[in-house]
One Martini backbone bead per residue (centre of mass of N, CA, C, O) as a GRO file, in nm:
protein
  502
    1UNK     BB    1   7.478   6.830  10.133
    2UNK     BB    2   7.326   6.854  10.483
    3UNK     BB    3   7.064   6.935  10.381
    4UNK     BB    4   6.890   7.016  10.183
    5UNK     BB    5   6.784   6.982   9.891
    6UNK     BB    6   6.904   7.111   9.619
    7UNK     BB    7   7.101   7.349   9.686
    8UNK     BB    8   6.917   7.596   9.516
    9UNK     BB    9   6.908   7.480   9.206
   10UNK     BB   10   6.603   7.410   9.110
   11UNK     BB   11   6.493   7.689   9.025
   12UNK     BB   12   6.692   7.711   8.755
   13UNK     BB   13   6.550   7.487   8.621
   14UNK     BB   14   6.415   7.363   8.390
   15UNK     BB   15   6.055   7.364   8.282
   16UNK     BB   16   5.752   7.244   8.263
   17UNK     BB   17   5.514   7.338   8.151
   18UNK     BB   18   5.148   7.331   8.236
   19UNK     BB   19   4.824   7.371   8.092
   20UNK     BB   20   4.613   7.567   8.194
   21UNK     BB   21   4.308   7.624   8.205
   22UNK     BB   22   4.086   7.843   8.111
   23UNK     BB   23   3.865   8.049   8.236
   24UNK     BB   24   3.656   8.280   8.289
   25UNK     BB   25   3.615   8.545   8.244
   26UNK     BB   26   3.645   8.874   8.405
   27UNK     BB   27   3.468   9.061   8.577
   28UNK     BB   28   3.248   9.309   8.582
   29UNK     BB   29   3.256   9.594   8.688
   30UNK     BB   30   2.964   9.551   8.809
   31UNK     BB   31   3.057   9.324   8.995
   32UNK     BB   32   3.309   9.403   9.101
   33UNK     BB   33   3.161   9.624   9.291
   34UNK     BB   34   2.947   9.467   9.441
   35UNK     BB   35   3.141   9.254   9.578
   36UNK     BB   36   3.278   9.460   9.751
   37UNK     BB   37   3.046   9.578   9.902
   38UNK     BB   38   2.943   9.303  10.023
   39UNK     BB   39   3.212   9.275  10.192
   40UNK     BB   40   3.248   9.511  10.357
   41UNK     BB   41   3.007   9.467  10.468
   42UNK     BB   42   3.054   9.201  10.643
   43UNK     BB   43   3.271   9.338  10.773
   44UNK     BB   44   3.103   9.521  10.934
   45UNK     BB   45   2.957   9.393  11.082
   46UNK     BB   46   3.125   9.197  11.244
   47UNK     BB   47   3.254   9.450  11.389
   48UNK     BB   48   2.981   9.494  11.545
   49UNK     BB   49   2.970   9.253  11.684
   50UNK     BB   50   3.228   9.256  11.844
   51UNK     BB   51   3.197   9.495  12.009
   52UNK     BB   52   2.918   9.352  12.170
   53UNK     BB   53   3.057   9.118  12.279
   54UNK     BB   54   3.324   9.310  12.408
   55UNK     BB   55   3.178   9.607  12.510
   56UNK     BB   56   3.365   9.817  12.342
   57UNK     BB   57   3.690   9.659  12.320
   58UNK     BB   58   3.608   9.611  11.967
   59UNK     BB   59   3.648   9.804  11.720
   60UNK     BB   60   3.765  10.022  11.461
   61UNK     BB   61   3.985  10.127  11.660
   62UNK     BB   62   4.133   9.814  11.773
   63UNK     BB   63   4.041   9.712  11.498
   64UNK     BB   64   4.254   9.513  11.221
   65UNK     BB   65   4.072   9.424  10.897
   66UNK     BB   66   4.224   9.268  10.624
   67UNK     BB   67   4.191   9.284  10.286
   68UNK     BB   68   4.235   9.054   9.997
   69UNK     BB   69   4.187   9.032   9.641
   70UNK     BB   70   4.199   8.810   9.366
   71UNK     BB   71   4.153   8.754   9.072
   72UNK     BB   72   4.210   8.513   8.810
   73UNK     BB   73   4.376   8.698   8.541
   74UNK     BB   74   4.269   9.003   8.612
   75UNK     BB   75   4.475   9.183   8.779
   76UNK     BB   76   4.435   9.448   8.903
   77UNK     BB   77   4.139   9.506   8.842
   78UNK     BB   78   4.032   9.254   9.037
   79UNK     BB   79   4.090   9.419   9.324
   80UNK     BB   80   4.036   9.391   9.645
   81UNK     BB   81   4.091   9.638   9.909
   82UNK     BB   82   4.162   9.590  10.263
   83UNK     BB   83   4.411   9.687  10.481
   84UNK     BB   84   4.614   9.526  10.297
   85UNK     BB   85   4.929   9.750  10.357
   86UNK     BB   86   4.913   9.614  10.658
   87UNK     BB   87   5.144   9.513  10.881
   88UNK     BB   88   5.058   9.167  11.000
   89UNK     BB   89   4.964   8.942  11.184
   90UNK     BB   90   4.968   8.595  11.046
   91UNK     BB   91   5.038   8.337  11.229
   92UNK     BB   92   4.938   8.064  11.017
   93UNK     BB   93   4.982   8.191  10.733
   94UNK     BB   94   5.318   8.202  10.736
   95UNK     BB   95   5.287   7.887  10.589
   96UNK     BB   96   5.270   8.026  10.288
   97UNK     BB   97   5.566   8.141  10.323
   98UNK     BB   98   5.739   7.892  10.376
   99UNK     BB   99   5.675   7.710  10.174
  100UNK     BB  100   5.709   7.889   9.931
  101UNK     BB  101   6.005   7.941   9.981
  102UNK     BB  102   6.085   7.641   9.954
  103UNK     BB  103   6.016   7.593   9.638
  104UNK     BB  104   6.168   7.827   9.497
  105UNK     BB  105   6.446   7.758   9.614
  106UNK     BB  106   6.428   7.384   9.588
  107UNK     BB  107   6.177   7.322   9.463
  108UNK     BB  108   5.952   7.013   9.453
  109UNK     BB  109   6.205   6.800   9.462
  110UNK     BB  110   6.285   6.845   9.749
  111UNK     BB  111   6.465   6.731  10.018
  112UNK     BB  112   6.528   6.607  10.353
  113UNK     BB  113   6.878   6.549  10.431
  114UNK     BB  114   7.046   6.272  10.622
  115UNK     BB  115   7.360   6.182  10.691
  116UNK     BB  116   7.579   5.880  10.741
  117UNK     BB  117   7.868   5.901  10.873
  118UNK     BB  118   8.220   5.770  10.874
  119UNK     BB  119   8.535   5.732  11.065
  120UNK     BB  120   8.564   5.439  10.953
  121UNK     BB  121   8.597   5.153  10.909
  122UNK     BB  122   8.475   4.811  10.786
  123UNK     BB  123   8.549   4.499  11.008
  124UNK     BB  124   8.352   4.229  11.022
  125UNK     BB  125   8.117   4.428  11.113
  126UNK     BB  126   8.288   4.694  11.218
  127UNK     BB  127   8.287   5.006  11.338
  128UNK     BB  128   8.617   5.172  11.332
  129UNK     BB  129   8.413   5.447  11.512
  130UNK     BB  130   8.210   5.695  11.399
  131UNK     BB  131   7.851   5.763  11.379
  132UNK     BB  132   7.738   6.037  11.141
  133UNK     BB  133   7.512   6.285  11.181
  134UNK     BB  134   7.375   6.475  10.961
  135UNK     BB  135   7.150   6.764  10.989
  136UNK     BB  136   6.840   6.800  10.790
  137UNK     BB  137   6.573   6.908  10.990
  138UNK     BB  138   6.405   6.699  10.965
  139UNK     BB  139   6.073   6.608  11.116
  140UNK     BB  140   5.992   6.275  11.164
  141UNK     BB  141   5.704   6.274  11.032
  142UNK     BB  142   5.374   6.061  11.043
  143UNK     BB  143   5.038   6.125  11.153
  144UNK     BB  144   4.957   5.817  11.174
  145UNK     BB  145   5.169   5.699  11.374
  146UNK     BB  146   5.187   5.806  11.698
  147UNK     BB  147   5.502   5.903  11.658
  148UNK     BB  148   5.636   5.654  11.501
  149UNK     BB  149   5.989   5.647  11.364
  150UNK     BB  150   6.108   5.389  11.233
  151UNK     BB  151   5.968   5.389  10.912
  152UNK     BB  152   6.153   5.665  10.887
  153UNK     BB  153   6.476   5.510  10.922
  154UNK     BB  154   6.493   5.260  10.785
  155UNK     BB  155   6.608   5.309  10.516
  156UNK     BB  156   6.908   5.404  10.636
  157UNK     BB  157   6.939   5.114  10.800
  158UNK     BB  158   6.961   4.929  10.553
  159UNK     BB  159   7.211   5.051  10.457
  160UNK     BB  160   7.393   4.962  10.713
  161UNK     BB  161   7.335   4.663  10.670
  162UNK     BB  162   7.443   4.640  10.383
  163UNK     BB  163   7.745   4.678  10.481
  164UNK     BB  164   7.723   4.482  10.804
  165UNK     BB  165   7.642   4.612  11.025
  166UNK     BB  166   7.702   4.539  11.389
  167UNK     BB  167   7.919   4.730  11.511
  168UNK     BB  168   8.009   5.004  11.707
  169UNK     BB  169   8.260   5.130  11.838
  170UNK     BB  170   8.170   5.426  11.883
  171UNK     BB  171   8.006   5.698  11.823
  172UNK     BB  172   7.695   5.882  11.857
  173UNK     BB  173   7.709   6.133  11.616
  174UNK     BB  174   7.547   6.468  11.657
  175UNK     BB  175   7.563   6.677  11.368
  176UNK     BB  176   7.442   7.031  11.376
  177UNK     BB  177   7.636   7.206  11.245
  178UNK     BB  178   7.474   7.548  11.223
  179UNK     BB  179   7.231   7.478  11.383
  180UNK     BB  180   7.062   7.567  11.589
  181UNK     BB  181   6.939   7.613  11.916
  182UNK     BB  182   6.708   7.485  12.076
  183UNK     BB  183   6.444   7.772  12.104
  184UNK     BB  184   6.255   7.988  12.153
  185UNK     BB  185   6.115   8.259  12.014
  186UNK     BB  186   6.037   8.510  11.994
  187UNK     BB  187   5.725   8.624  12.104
  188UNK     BB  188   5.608   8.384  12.206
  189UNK     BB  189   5.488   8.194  12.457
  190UNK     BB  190   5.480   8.139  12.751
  191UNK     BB  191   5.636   7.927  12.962
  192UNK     BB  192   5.372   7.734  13.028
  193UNK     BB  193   5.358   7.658  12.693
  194UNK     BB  194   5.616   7.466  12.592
  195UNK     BB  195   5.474   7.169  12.641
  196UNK     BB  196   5.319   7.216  12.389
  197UNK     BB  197   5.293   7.130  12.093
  198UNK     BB  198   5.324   7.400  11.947
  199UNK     BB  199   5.568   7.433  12.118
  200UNK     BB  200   5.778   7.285  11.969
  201UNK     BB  201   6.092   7.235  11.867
  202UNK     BB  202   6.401   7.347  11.673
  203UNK     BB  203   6.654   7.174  11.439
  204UNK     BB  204   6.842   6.978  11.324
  205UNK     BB  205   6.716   6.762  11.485
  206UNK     BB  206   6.442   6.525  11.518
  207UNK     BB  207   6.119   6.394  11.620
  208UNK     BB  208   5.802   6.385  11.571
  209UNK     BB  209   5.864   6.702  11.591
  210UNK     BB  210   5.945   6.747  11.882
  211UNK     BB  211   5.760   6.492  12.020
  212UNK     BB  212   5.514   6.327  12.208
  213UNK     BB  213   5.361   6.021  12.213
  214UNK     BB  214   4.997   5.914  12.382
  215UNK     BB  215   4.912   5.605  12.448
  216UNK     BB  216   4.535   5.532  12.579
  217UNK     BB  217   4.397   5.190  12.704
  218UNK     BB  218   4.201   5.070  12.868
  219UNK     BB  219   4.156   4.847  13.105
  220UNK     BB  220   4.099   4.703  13.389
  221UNK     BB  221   3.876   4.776  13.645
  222UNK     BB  222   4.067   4.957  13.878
  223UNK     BB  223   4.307   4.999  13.698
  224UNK     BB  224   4.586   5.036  13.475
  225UNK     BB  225   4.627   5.176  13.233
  226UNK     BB  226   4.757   5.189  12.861
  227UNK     BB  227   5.087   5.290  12.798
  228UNK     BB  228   5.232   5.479  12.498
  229UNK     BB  229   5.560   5.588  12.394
  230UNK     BB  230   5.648   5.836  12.149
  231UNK     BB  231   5.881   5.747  12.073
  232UNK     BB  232   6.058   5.474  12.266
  233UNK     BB  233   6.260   5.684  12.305
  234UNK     BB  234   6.381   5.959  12.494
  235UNK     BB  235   6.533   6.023  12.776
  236UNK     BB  236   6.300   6.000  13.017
  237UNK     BB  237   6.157   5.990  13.262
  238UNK     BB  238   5.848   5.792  13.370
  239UNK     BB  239   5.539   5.883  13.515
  240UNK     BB  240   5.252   5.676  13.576
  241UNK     BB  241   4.874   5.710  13.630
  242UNK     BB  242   4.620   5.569  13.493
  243UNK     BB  243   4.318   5.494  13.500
  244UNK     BB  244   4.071   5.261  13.505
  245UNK     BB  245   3.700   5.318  13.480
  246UNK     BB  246   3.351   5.270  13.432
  247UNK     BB  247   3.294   5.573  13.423
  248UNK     BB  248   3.283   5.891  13.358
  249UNK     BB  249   3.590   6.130  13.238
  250UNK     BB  250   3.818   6.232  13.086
  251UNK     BB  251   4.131   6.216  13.233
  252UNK     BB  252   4.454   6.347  13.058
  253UNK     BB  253   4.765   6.411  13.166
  254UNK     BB  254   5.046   6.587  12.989
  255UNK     BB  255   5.435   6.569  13.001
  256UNK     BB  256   5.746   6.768  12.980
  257UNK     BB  257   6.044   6.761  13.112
  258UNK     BB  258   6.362   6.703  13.204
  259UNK     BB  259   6.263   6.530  13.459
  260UNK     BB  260   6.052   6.437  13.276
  261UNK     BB  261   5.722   6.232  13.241
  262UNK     BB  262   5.379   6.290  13.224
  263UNK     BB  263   5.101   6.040  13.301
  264UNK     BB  264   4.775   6.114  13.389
  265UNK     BB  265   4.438   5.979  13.554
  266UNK     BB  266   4.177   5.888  13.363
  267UNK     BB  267   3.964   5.627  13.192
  268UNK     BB  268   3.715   5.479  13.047
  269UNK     BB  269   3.652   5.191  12.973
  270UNK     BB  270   3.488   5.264  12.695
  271UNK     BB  271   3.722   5.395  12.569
  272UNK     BB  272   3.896   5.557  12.323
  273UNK     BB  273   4.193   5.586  12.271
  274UNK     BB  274   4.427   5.823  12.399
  275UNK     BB  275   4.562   6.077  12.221
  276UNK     BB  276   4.861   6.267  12.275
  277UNK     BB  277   5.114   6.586  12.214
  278UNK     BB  278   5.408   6.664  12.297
  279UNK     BB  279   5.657   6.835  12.418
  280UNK     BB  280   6.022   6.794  12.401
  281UNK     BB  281   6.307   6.924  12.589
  282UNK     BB  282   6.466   6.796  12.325
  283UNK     BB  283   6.504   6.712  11.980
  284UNK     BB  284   6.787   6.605  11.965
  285UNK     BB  285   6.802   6.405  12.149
  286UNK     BB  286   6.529   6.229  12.051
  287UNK     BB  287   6.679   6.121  11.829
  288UNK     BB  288   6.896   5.998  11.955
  289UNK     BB  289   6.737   5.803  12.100
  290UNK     BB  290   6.606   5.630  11.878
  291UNK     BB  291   6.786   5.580  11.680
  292UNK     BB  292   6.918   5.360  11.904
  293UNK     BB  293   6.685   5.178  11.911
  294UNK     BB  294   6.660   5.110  11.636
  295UNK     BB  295   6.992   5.007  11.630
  296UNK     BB  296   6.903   4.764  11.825
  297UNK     BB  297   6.655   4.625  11.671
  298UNK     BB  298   6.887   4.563  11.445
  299UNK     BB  299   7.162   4.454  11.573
  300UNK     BB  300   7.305   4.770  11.647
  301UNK     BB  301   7.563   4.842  11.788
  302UNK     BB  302   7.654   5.045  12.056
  303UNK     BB  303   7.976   5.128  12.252
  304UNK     BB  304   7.932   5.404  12.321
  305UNK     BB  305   7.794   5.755  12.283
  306UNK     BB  306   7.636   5.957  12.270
  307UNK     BB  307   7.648   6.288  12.079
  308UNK     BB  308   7.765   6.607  12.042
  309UNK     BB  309   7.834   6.821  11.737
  310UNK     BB  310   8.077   7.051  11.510
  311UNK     BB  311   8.196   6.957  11.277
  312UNK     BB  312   8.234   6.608  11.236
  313UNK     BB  313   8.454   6.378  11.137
  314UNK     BB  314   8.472   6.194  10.824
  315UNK     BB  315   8.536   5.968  10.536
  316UNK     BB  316   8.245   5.862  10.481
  317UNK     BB  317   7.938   5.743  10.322
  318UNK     BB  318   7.665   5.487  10.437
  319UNK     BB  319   7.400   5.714  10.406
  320UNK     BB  320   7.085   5.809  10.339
  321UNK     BB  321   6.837   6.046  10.394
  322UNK     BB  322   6.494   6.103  10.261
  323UNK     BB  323   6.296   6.343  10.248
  324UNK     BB  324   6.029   6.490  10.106
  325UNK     BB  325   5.867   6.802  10.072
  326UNK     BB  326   5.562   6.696  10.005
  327UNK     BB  327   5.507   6.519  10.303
  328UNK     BB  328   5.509   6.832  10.496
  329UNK     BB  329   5.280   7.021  10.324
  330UNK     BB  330   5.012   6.930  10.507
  331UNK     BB  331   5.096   6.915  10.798
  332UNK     BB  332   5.175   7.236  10.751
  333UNK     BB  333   4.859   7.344  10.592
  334UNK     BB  334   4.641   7.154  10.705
  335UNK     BB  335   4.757   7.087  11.025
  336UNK     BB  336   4.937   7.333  11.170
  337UNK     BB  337   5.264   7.247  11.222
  338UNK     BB  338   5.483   7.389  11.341
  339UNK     BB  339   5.753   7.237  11.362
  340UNK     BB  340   5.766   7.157  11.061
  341UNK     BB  341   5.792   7.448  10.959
  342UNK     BB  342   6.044   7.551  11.113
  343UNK     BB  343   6.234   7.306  11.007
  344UNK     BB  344   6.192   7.464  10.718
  345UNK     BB  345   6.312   7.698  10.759
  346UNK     BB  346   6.597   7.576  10.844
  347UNK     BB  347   6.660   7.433  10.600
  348UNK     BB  348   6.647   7.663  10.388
  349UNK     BB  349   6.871   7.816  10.498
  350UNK     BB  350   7.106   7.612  10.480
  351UNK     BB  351   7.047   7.566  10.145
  352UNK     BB  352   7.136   7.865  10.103
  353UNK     BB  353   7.369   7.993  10.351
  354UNK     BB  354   7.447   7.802  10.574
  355UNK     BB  355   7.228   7.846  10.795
  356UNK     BB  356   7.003   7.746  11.061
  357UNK     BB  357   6.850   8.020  11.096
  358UNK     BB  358   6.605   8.256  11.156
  359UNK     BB  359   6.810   8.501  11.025
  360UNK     BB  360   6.862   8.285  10.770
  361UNK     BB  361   6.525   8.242  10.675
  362UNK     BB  362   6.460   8.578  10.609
  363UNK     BB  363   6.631   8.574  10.407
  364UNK     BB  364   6.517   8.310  10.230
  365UNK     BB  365   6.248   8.457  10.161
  366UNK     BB  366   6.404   8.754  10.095
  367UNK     BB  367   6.446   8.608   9.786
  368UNK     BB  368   6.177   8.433   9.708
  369UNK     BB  369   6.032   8.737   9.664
  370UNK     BB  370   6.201   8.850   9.465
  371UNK     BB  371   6.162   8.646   9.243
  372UNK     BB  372   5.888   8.659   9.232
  373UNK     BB  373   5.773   8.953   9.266
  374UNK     BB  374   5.755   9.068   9.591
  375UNK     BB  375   5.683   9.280   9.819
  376UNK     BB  376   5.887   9.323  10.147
  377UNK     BB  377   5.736   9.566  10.244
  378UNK     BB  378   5.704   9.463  10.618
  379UNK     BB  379   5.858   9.194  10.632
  380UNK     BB  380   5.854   8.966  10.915
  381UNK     BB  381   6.053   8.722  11.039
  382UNK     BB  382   6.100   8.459  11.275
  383UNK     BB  383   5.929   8.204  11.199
  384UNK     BB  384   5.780   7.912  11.037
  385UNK     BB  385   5.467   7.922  11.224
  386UNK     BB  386   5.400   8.222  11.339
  387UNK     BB  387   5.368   8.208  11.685
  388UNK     BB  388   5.508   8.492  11.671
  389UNK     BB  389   5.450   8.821  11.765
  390UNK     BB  390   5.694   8.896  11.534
  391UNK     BB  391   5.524   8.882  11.296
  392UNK     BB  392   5.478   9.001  10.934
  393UNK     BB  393   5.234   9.091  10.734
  394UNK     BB  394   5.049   9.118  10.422
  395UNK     BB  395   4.774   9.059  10.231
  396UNK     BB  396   4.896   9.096   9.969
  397UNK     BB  397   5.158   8.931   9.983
  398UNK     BB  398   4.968   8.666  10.005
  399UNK     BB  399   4.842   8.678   9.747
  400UNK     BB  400   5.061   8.703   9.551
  401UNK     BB  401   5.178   8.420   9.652
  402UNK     BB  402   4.929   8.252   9.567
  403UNK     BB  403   4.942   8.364   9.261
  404UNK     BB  404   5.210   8.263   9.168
  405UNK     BB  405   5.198   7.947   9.216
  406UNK     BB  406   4.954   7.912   9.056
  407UNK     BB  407   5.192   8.034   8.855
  408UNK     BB  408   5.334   7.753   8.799
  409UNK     BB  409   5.397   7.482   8.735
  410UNK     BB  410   5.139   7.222   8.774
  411UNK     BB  411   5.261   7.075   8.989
  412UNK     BB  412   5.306   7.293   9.222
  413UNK     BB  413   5.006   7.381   9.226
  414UNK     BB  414   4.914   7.128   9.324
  415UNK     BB  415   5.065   7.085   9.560
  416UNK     BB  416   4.946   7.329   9.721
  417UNK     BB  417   4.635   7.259   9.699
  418UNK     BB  418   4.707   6.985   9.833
  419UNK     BB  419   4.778   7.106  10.112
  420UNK     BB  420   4.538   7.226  10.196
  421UNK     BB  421   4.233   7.332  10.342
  422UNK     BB  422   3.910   7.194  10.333
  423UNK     BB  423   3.611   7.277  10.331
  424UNK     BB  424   3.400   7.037  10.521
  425UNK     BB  425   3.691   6.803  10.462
  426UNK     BB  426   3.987   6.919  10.573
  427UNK     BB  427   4.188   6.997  10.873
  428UNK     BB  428   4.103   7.328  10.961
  429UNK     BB  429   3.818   7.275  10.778
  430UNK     BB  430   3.608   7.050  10.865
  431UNK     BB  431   3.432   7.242  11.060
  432UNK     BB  432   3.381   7.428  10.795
  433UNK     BB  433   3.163   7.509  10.558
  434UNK     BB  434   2.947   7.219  10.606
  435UNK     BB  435   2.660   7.319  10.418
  436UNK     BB  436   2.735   7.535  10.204
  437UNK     BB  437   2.932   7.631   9.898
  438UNK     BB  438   3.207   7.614  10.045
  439UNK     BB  439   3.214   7.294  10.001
  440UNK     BB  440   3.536   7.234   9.877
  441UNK     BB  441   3.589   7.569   9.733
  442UNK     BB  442   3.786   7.596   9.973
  443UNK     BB  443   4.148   7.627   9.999
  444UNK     BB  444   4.321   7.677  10.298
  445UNK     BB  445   4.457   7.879  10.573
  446UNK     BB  446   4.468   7.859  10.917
  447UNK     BB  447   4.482   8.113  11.196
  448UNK     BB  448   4.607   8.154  11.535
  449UNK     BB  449   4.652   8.385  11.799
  450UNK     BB  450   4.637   8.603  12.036
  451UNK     BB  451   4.500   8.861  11.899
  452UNK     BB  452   4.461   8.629  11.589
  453UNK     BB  453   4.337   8.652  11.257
  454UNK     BB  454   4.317   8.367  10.972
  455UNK     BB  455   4.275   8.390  10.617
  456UNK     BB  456   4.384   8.176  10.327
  457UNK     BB  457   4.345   8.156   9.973
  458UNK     BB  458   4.106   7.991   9.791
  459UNK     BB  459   3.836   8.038   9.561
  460UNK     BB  460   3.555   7.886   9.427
  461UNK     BB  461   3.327   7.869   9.142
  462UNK     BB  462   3.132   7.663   8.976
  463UNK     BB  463   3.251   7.824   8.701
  464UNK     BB  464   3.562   7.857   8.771
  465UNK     BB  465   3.663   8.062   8.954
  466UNK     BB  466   3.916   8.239   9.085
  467UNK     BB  467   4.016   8.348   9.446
  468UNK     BB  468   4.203   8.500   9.586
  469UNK     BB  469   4.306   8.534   9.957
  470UNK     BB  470   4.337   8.763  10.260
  471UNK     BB  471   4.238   8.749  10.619
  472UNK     BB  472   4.337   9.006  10.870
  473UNK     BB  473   4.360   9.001  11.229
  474UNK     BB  474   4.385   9.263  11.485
  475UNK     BB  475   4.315   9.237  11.841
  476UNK     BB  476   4.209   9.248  12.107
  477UNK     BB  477   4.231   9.030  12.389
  478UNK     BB  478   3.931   8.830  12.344
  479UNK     BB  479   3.763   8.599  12.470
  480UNK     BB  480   3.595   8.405  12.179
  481UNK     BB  481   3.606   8.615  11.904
  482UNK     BB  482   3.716   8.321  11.724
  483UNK     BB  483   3.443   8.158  11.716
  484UNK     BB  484   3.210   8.425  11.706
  485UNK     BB  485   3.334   8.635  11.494
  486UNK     BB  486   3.557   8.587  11.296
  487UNK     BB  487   3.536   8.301  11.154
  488UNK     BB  488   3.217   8.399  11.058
  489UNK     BB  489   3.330   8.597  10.860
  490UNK     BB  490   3.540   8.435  10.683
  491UNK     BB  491   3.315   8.260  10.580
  492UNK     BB  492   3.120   8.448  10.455
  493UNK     BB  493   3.307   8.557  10.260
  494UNK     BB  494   3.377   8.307  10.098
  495UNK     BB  495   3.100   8.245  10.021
  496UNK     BB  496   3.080   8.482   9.856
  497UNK     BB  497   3.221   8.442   9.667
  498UNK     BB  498   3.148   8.133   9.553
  499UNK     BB  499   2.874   8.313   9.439
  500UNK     BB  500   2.984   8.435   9.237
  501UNK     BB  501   2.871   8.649   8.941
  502UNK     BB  502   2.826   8.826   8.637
   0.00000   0.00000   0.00000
């Protein structure tokens, strides 16, 4: 398969399950009625709150408010419930069930492969023929590297120079196989908004996620600022116009159309660079303009033209890409980014039913929430970063899936912890209860898109008591309400959890 690693047979093979440590015993029914009661005041306050604020466009008949808790190892006593089997926009809180059907559907081990095959022989250094790659999906994203993806491709390229290539006499075909044609997702965002970063496309291939990134550095006072454009390729005419400024304020709009990239404004002397990242209107287009500069280079000519195709003949395998699925776990669930999270949704259908769409996306959820033993009754998926207004899901098969990963084998489960965002720490929770208990002890998936809040993840308590949860509001869009209002709630909740005694 040149589609996720694991061809789907990951999840049945045996695993050494690693000790868990057992926690506190689970609270008494008198604490755990008490925590229910006082989560019940913080929402009921809160949406009184949102009520006042938004002048009584919001209040508990037009917000929706879904809660559920439970503790770990507690089982169904353990649950507080409010509004929790309401099926509900989850955002990006529905990045914890794209990772999550990842793992258990492709296994841990499992990587984003894309091969690299020849229709020809190699004679003397000359590939007579077409070097073919299979598309794997991969986001070929590296969220250090400031957009580029050369030290992402180099392992395959290290593979074709070890061959002696160095000529292609052929063409360079990407071969996107079944994998959809990149197009926004039903209910995105409208098209005003396609060129920003969160709506970046997803397809058979990709690079840096399917973004320009834009390095923005001060020049000499009164001249033009230094621009640089990664991925270095892009196929984009560019039209480049930043001033450098004694004073101001940084002023610089970026943008791409098929038409070209657009980086303009100003930007003062004393500024630190300027770094912003936009969507590519084509992500397939994006990696052939790439790899074809990394392959020059590399001193590895081609002779023909870029070109695209779907299964395209070839002979032999030249190289691997493998990319881990480890690696783009972070960047999907604590730094929110929604074109890695697709490409994962695409990866995952393709190496499970053979098709890269999000309706077959749709159905390797459905298949890994059977695995799991979760309900899957209420749950619509269409893409696998959230950003779709018709997704669905309940609170409660959020907290069930939070609670499988973390009951699989150790490694797992340290996986799943270790990519999420952290209280006061890390991710889309860095700026968020930074001085109270919740610093550090809380790691969850944070979500917003318009008249959408949501926070889900695990809360431990000092004594190490653990609390699945997840926090679902769906309300009239009203400005201002998730920074005001929703935010300061999902904190407070979690606070009260981690401050839970026996």
């Amino acid at each position: 398969s040149s589609a996720n690693a694991g061809s789907g047979q990951a999840a049945s093979a045996p695993r050494v399950v690693e000790e868990v440590p057992k926690g506190p015993p689970p609270l008494a029914p008198e604490a755990r009625n008490k925590l229910e009661r006082d989560l019940r005041a913080i929402v009921a306050e809160w949406v009184e709150r949102a009520r006042k604020y938004s002048k009584n466009m919001v209040h508990h008949g037009t917000a929706a408010v879904a809660l559920h808790v439970r503790e770990g190892g507690s089982g169904a006593v353990g649950e507080i419930a409010l509004g929790s089997d309401r099926p509900m926009r989850p955002a990006s809180n529905l990045k914890l069930i794209t990772t999550a059907a990842a793992r258990v559907l492709l296994g841990p081990d499992s990587s984003f492969r894309t091969r690299f095959d020849t229709s020809g022989p190699i004679v003397e250094g000359v590939l007579r023929g077409n070097l073919v790659v299979r598309a794997g999906a991969d986001p070929l994203y590296d969220s250090a590297a400031n957009g580029d993806v050369e030290h992402l491709l180099a392992p395959a390229l290290d593979q074709i120079a070890a061959q002696g290539v160095r000529v292609i006499a052929g063409d360079l075909v990407l071969d996107e196989l079944s994998y959809q044609v990149p197009a926004a997702a039903p209910q995105w965002p409208d098209a005003g908004q396609h060129w920003a970063e969160y709506c970046a496309l997803a397809g058979g291939c990709t690079a840096n996620r399917g973004c320009l990134t834009a390095v923005v550095s001060p020049g000499a006072v009164g001249g033009p600022a230094r621009v640089a454009l990664f991925p270095r390729e892009h196929g984009l005419a560019v039209n480049l116009g930043v001033r450098t400024e004694a004073k101001g304020k940084l002023d610089v709009q970026c943008g791409a159309k098929p038409s070209g990239v657009l980086v303009r404004g100003s930007i003062p002397a004393k500024s630190e660079p300027f770094i912003a990242s936009f969507s590519h209107p084509d992500p397939v287009e994006l990696f052939g303009q790439a790899l074809g500069g990394a392959l020059a280079r590399r001193g590895i000519v081609v002779q023909g033209r870029l070109r695209r195709e779907r299964n395209s003949p070839a002979q032999a395998t030249s190289a691997l890409l493998e990319t881990p699925l480890e690696r783009v776990l972070a960047p999907i669930n604590a730094d929110s980014t929604n074109a890695a999270a697709d490409q994962l949704f695409l990866a995952t259908a393709h190496a499970i039913t053979g098709q890269g769409t999000r309706a077959a996306g749709a159905q390797a959820t459905q298949l890994a929430l059977q695995r799991l033993g979760i309900s899957t009754e209420g749950l619509a998926q269409v893409d696998g970063s959230g950003l779709s207004r018709a997704n669905q899901v309940t609170a409660r098969q959020v907290v069930a899936l939070v609670e499988k990963v973390l009951t699989q084998d150790g490694r797992s489960a340290r996986m799943f912890l270790d990519s999420l965002a952290v209280a006061g720490e890390r991710g889309t929770l860095d700026d968020r209860m930074t001085k109270g208990p919740a610093r550090g002890r809380v790691r969850a998936k944070t979500g917003f898109i318009a008249g959408t809040s949501a926070l889900s993840g695990v809360a431990e308590t000092v004594e190490g008591r653990r609390f699945a949860f997840s926090i679902l509001v769906n309300y009239p869009d009203v400005g201002g309400l998730n920074p005001s209002v929703w935010k300061p709630m999902q904190d407070a909740l979690c606070e009260r959890l981690v401050e839970t005694r026996p």
